[in-house]
N, C-alpha and C positions, 0 to 999 in steps of 0.2 A: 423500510427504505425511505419513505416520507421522512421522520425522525431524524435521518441520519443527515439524508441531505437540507433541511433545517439546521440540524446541527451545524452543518458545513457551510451554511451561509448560503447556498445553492435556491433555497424557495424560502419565503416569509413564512414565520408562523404565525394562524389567523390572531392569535391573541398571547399576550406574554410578551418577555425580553428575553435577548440572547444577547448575552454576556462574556466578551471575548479577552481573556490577560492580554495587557500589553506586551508587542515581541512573539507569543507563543506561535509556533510553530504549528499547521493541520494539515494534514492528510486525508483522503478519502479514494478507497476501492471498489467501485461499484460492481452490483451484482453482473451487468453488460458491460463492460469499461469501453469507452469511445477513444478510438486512438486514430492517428491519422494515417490513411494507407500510401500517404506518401512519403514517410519519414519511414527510416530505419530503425531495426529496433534499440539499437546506442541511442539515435535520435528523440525515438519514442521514452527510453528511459529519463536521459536527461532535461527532456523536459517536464521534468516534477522541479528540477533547480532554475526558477525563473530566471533569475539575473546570471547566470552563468550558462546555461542552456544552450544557447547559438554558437559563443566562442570554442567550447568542449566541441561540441556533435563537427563543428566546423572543422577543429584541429585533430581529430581523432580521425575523419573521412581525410583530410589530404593525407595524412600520415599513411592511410593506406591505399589510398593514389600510387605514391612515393614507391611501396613496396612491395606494388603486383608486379611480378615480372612483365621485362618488356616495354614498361610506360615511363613517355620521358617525362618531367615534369611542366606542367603549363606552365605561359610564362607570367613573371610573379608569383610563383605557385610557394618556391622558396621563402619570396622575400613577408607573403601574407604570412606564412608559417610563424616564421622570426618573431613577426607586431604580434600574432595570435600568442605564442608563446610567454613574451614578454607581460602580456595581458593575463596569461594565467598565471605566472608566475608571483606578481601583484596579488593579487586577489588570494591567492594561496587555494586555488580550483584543481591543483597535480593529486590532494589526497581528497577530492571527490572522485575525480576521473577512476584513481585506484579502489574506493564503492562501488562506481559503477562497474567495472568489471569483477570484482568478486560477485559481487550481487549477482549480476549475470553466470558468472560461472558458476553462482549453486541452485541457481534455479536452468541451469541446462539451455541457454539461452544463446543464440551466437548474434553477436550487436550486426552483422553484415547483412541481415537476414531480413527485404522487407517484411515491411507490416504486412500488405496487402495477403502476401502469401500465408498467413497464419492461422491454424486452428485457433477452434474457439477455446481449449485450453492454455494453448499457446500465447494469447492474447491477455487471459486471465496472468499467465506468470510473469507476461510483461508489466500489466498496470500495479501487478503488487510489488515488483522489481523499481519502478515509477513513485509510486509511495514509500517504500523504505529508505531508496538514497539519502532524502534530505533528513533522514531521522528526525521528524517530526517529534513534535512532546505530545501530541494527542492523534492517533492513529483509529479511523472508522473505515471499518471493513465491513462488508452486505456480503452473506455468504459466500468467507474467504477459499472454501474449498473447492465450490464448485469448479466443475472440469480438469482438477488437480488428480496427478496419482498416487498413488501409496508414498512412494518414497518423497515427494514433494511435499505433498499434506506432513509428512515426518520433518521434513526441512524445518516449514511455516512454524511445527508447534513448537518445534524449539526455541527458534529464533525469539517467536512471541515470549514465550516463557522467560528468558530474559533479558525483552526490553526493558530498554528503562524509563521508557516514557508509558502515556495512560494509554487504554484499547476501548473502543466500544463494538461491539462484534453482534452481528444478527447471523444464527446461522443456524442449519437443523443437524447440523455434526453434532451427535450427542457426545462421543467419543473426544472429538475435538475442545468441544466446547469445556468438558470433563478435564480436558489437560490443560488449558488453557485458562480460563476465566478464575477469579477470587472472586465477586460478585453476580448476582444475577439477580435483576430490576424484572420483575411483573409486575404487567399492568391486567390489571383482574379485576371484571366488574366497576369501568369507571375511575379504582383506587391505583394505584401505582408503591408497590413494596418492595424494600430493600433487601436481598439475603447476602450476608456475606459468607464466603466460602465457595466452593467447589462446585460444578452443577449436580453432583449425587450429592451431598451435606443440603443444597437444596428441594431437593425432590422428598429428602427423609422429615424438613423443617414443614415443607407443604403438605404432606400424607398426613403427620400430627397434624396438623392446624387444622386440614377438612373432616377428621375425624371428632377434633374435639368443634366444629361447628357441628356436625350431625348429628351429635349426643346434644347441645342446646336447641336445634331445631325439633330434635324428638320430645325436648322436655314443653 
């Protein structure tokens, strides 16, 4: 978890650089994701799109002002709409707003819904719902399945499987991890190892390698 949020720019590491592309796009899922219990979850989601964040969550909540039964609209409720409108329309923010709602709708999520009231799986689906909008090019997830259920965990593998951006994933899903990952980085003994492939193609790459160490420690 240290690792990742380094990664993330989140804490210094005591020694070394971190090297970030110009432009790239990051994400980060934490194992506890901190969300705000006073935003809604549209709210909560949209705010992974900094610079368009407030305008959306803004025009998505009057819009459902507008269409509860019964409620008149406040006054300038209209005319804010219009300028918000106009504003996303610029910015070309109408094919995020439609992200955010699929994204919510495959993770079973309903944007009306506060924060406050949320299980702690519930909360999980939001902050991963949160991270995938902006499709980031580099995506760090701290065990993305926790509090997920079968058919969610099902959703996630897919979905990961083909991004198109890169993953870095801490997780004890062996199953997951199995459908998911091309690589897998051990740090053993101080050294840090590369395997490319699958998490079994690495477990079969590591049982070789401790076997032929334990035939040169016998020797």
């Amino acid at each position: 978890s240290s690792l990742l949020r380094g990664i993330a720019g989140d804490i210094a590491f005591d020694d070394g650089q971190r090297i970030v592309q110009s432009g790239m796009r990051l994400a980060t899922v934490a194992q506890e994701p901190l969300l705000d219990p006073a935003h809604r979850v549209f709210d909560a989601v949209a705010a992974g799109l900094s610079e368009q964040a407030a305008a959306i969550a803004e025009y998505q909540h009057l819009t459902h002002q507008l269409a509860a039964a019964g409620t008149q609209p406040a006054p300038g409720a209209l005319e804010r709409m219009a300028a918000l409108q106009a504003q996303l329309d610029a910015s070309g923010a109408w094919a995020v707003t439609h992200r955010i709602d699929s994204v919510l709708t495959r993770l079973g999520l309903d944007g009306e819904a506060p924060v406050a009231s949320l299980s702690g799986g519930t909360r999980k689906r939001v902050a991963l719902a949160r991270a995938l909008v902006p499709e980031p090019d580099l995506l760090l997830l701290d065990e993305p399945t926790n509090h997920l259920d079968i058919e969610s965990i099902a959703w996630l593998e897919s979905l990961l499987v083909s991004y198109r951006g890169a993953l870095i994933v801490i997780t004890h899903d062996r199953r997951f991890l199995d459908r998911v990952a091309t690589r897998v980085i051990e740090l053993d003994r101080g050294k840090l190892r590369s395997y490319p492939g699958s998490f079994s193609a690495y477990q079969t790459r590591k049982a070789d390698e401790l076997a032929h160490e334990a035939v040169l420690d016998a020797k």
